[in-house]
N, C-alpha and C positions, 0 to 999 in steps of 0.2 A: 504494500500500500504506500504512496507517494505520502512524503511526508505532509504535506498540505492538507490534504485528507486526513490524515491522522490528528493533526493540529485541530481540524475542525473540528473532525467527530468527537473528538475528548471533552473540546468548548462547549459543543452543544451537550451533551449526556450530565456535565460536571453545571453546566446551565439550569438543563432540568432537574437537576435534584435540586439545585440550590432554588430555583422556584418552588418546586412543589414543598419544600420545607419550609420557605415563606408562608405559602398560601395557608398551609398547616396550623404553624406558627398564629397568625392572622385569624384564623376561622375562617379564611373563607373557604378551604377545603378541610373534609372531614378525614378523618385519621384512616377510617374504613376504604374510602375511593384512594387516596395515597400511595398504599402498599401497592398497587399494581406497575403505579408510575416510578416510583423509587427505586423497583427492582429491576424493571426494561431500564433505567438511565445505568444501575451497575452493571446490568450483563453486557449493554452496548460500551460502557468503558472497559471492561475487562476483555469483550471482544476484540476492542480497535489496542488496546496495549499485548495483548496475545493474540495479534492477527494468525497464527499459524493454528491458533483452535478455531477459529472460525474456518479455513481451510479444512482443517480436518472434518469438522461438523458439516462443510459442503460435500466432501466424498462421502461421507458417513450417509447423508442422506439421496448420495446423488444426482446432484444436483450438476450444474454445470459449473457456474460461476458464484464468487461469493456473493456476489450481487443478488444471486438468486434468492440465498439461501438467509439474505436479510429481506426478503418483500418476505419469503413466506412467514419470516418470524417478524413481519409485522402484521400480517396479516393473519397469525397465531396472535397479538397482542390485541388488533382490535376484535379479534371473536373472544375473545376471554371478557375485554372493557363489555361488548353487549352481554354478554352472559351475567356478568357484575349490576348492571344496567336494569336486566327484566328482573332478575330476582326481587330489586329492590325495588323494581315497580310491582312486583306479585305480593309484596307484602304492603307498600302502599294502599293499593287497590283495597287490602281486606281488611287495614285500619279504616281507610274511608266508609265500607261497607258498613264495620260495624259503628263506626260516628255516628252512620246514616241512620241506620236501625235505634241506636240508644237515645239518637234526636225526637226521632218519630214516637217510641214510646213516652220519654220525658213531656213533649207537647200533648197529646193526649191524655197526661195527668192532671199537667195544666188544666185543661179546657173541662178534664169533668171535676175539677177542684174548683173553675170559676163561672160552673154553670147552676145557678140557683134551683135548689129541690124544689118540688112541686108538690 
């Protein structure tokens, strides 16, 4: 790998961690969404400082070029981020449900607690 390239890739992965551990830091990212990004910014530094394991990991799986063998492990990174994604929307969805349901009965008490007996 040219060194120029390497310079880059280190900046940006040594980039992303130091963001995402802002954002952490800050709240505005949650500690749970973090850990995926933290760990893709040290395998892509320890890929580009040990370029010959990444070599190896392209014969390993076949691939042609290392180039390849980084789309597919990003595209390993974004099917994991949606897997992460629907989860947390599958448990969203059934906190909402049941707000919805506790709503519904709560107003309902209401209404027969502020409807005069006859």
């Amino acid at each position: 790998m040219p060194v120029q390239q390497q310079i880059f890739s280190l900046l940006v992965s040594i980039f992303v961690f130091v963001v995402v551990i802002d954002m952490v830091r800050k709240r505005r990212l949650r500690e749970e969404y973090s850990v995926l990004w933290l760990v893709t910014s040290l395998i892509m530094f320890v890929l580009v400082l040990r370029y010959k394991w990444l070599v190896a990991l392209t014969s390993f799986i076949g691939a042609g070029l290392p180039t390849t063998t980084l789309f597919l492990c990003a595209i390993i990174f974004l099917m994991l981020l949606s897997v992460q994604f629907c989860i947390k929307i599958s448990k969203l969805t059934d906190q909402v449900k049941n707000l919805s349901q506790e709503n519904a009965l709560v107003k309902l008490e209401i209404e027969n607690l502020s409807l005069p007996e006859k």
